[in-house]
N, C-alpha and C positions, 0 to 999 in steps of 0.2 A: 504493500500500500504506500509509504514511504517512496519509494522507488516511481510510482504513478506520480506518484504528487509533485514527485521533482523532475520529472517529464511535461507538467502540466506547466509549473511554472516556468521553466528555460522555453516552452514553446512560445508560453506568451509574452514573456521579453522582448522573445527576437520577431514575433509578429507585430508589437509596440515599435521596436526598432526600424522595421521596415517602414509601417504608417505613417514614423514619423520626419522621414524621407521626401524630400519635396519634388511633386507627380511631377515630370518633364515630358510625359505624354501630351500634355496642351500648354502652348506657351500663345500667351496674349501678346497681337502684332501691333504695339504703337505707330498709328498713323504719323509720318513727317510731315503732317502738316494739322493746325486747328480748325479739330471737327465743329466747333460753334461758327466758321466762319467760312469754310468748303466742305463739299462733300462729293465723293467720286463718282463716276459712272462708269468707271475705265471698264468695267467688268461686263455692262450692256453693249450689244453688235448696234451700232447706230447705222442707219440709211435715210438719207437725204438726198431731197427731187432742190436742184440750184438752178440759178441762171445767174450767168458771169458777164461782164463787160471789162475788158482792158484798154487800156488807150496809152498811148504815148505822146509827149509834146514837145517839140526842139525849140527854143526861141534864141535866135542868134543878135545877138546885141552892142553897138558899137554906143560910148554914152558923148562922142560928138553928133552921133545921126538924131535927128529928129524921134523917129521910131524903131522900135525892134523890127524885125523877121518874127512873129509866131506861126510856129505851123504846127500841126494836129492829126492825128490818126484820124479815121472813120470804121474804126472796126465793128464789126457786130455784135451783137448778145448770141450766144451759144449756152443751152441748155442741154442737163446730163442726171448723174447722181452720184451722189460720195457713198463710200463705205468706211467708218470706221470702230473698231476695235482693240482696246487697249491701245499698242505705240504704234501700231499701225493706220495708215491714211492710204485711200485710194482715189481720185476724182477723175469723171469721163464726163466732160461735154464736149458738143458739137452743135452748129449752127443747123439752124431747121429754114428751111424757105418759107417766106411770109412773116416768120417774128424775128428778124434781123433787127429790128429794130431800130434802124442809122437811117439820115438823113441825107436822100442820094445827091442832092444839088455836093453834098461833102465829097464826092467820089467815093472810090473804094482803096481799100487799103489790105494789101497781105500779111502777115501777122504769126509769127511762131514764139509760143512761150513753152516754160520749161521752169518747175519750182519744186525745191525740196526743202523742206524745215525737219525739225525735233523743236516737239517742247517739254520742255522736263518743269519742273518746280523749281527749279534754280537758275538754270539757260533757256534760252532761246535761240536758235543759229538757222539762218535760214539764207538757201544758195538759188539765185533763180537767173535764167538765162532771157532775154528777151530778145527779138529779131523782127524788124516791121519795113516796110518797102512802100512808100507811096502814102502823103501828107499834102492836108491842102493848107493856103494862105491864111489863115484864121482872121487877121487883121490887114484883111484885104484894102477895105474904103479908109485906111490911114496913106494910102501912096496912093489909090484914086477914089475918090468920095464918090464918084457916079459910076462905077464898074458894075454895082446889081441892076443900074437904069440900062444898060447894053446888055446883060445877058445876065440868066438867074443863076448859075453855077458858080462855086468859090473856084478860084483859082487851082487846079489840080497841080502837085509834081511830082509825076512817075517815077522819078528815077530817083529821087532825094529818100534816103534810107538812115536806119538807126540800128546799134547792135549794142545793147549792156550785158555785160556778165557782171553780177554783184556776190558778194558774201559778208552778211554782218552775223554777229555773237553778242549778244549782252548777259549781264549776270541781273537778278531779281533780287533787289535785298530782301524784301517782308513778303517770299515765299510762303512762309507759312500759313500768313492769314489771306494773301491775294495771292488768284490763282490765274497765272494769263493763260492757261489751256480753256479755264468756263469762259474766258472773253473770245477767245477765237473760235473754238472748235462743239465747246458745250461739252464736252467729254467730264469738267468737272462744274458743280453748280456752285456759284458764290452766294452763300447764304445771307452773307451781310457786308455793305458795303465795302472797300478796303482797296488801298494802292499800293504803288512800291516806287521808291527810285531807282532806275536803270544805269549800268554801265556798262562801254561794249566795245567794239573792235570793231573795225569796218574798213574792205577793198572795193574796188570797183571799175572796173577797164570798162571806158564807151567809144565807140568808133560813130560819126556821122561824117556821111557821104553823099555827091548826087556827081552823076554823069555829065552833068550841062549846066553851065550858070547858071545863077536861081535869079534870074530876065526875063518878061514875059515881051515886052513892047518898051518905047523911048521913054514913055513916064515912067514906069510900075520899075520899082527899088533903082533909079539911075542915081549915080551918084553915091550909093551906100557901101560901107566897107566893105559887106558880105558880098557883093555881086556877082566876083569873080570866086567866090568861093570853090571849093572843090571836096577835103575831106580834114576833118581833125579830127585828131586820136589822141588820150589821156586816160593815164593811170593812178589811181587817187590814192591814200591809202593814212586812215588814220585813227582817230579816239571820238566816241559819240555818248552820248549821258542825257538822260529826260526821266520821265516821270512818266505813267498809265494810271489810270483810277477807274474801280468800276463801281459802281449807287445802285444800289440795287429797292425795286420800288415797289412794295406788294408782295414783298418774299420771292415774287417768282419773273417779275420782268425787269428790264435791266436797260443801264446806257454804261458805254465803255468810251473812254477817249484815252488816248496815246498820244506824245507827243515826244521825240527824239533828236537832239542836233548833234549835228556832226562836222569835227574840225580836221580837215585834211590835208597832207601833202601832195600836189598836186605835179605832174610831172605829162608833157603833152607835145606834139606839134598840130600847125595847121599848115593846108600847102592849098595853095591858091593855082587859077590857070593861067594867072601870071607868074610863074616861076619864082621872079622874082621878092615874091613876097613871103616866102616860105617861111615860117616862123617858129622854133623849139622853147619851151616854158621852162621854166619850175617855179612852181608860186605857190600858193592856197588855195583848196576848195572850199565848201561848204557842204554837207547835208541836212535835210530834212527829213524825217519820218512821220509822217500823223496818221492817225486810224481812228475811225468814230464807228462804235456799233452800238445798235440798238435790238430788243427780242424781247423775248418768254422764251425759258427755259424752266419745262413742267418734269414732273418725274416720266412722262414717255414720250407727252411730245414737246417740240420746241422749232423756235423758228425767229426769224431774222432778219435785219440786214447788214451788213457788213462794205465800209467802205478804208480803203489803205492807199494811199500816196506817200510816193518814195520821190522826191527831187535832190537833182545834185547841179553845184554852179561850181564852174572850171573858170580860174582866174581871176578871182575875186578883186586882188586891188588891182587888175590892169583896166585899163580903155576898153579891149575887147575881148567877150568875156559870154558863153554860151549856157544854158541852163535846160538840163534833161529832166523830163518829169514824165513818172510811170503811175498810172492808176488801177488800181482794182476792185471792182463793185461784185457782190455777192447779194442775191436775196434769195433767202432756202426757205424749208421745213423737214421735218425730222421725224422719225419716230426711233425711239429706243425698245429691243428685243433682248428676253434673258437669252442666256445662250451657257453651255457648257464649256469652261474652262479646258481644252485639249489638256492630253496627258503631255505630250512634251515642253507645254508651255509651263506645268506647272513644275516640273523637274530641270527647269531653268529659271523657275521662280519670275516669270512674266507675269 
């Protein structure tokens, strides 16, 4: 009996022993980010019906001439739909006949873009390539004031083209409470108002060119620096810092603004059909970044619009001195779908 009893007690020692062992079967995963002020969706398959509009704008600038050169895409709206999924992003539009949407008196314009980002909680880096061929005069009636009393079309020119490759990086200080994925993508919801100040990095090579003086007739641009124009090339490369805030109104709809400058080293030539005018830089650019969005973002559906301009000015304290600006317009809606976490993603912990 003896012998039992001290069987009984060493068993329940060492089953105390064990209990009081801390269970490492379930370990609670601290969000990196405050839940009172985001909350994820990463984990919902989102599909969204968009329509996009890009534009491009060259304004060539002398500040002894009276007026600039502004000229302007005419591209079209092309509708598609996005897929996204956790860090994944997919989007496919294409232009449809009849809701082009553009203004043909503008002409037409060919147009190839090309955009990659990440957005994590902390970066943001986004690389996008754009390539457009064919802009009209925008500020036509500043060189002939009766030019729409002779014919109703802006001034077309075929041949006059523009090419950016850009790459900016900023870091998000107040990550944790603001979240720029619910400003851009909805992937996370801002519960409650909240901004950050931004810091970043920024390249940027633009090439603009046209085949033929930018001349139409003995009035229209005679006399202006640009005339003889032919093509400038410039490689930027420098430090950019702003501020994002997003207000959020009703719990569930929102307004977002961006606002980013950027101070560059600027390194360039321009070469004229006068030879002789050929001209190599190194000076200062500038940029700009601004973004205004506006939505509802519900727990399934949600929906939008989304507007983003990117400009950059080459040459700042010179005389003459050129300004690229890239637009991008988005109006969507959404719906969010549970979906099963694959097995491989979760053994890479996506």
């Amino acid at each position: 009996m003896k012998k039992v009893f001290l069987i009984f007690v060493f068993s329940l020692v060492v089953w105390h022993g064990k209990s009081a062992e801390p269970d490492t079967s379930f370990q609670k995963i601290i969000p990196a980010y405050d839940t009172n002020f985001i909350q994820s969706y990463r984990d919902l398959f989102h599909v969204t019906l968009v329509g996009v509009n890009k534009q491009t704008g060259i304004t060539l600038a002398n500040v002894n001439s009276t007026y600039d050169l502004t000229f302007k895409t005419n591209n079209p709206f092309a509708f598609g739909i996005a897929l996204d999924y956790k860090w994944a992003t997919l989007e496919y539009t294409k232009t449809i006949h009849g809701l082009e949407l553009r203004t043909d008196k503008k002409g037409e314009s060919d147009a190839f873009a090309f955009r990659f980002g990440f957005t994590g909680r902390k970066f943001r880096m986004e690389f996008f390539i754009r390539s457009t061929t064919g802009l009209y005069l925008d500020n036509v009636t500043d060189f002939d004031p009766d030019w729409f009393s002779k014919q109703p079309d802006y001034p077309h020119f075929d041949s006059l083209s523009s090419v950016a490759i850009s790459l900016s990086v900023y870091y998000t200080f107040n990550h944790k409470k603001y979240s720029n994925t619910a400003a851009l993508w909805q992937i996370d919801w801002q519960k409650r108002s909240a901004g950050s100040p931004v810091i970043g990095f920024l390249t940027n090579l633009e090439d603009v060119a046209t085949a033929s003086p930018l001349t139409l007739n003995d009035t229209l641009l005679i006399s202006h620096y640009y005339e003889d124009f032919k093509e400038g090339a410039s490689l930027k490369v420098g430090l950019s810092g702003g501020y994002m805030h997003t207000f959020v109104i009703k719990k569930r709809f929102y307004v977002h603004g961006a606002l980013i400058q950027g101070f560059l080293y600027s390194h360039g030539i321009s070469e004229f059909y006068n030879d002789d005018k050929t001209r190599i830089y190194n000076t200062m650019g500038i940029s700009l970044y601004a973004r205004l969005t506006a939505g509802y973002n519900g727990k399934k559906v949600y929906g939008g619009v989304f507007f983003v301009s990117d400009v950059f000015m080459d040459e700042v304290l010179s005389d003459f001195y050129n300004v690229n600006s890239y637009s991008y317009f988005r109006i969507y809606v959404g719906y969010r779908f549970p979906i099963k976490t694959p097995g491989w993603m979760k053994k890479l912990n996506l």
